[in-house]
C-alpha positions in Angstrom: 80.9 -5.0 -24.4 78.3 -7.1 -26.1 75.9 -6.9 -23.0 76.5 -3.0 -22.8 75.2 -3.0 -26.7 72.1 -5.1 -25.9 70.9 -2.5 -23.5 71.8 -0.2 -25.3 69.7 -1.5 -28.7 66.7 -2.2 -26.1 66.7 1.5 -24.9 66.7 2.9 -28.3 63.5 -0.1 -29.2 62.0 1.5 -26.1 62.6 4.9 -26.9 61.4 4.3 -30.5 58.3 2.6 -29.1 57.8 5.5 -26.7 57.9 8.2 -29.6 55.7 6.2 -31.9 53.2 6.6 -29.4 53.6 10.0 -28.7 52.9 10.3 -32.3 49.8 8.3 -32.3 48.7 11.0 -29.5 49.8 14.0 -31.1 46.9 16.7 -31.6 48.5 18.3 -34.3 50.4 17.6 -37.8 53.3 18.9 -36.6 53.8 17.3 -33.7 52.9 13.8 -34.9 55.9 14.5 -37.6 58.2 15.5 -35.0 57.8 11.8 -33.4 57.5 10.0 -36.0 60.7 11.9 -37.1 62.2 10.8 -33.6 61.2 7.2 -33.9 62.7 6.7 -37.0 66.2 8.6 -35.4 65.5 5.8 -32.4 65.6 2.9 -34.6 68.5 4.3 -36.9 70.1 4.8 -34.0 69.4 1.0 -32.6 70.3 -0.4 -36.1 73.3 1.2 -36.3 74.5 -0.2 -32.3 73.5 -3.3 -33.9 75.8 -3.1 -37.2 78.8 -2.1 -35.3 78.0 -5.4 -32.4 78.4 -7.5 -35.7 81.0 -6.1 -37.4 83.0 -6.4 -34.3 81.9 -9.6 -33.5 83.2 -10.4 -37.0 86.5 -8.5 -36.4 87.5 -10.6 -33.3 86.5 -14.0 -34.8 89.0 -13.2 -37.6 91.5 -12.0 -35.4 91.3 -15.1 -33.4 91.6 -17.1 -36.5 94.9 -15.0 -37.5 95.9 -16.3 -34.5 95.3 -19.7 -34.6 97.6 -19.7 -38.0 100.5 -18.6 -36.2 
């Protein structure tokens, strides 16, 4: 699961990357809003694969030490 997360964070970096420069690029206001916009939904997106790998993480490390007790 923890390898399927990784790739999953590295698409949304690249996709972020991607939209940043499609905002550097954009000819208009409007459209350099609506990537920026998109960048910041990439990394939010990426940060929030990344909070739930280390919660989880967290979550089977104390459930292996519950078990450990028994």
């Amino acid at each position: 699961m923890l390898q399927r997360t990784a790739k999953l964070v590295a698409d949304c970096y690249q996709r972020a990357a991607e939209s940043a420069q499609e905002a550097r690029n954009a000819q208009n206001a409007s459209d350099r809003e609506f990537y920026l916009d998109m960048e910041r939904r990439w990394m939010f997106l990426a940060n929030s694969y990344e909070f739930t790998d280390r919660v989880t993480s967290m979550s089977n490390e104390l459930d292996r030490d519950r078990s450990k007790r028994k």
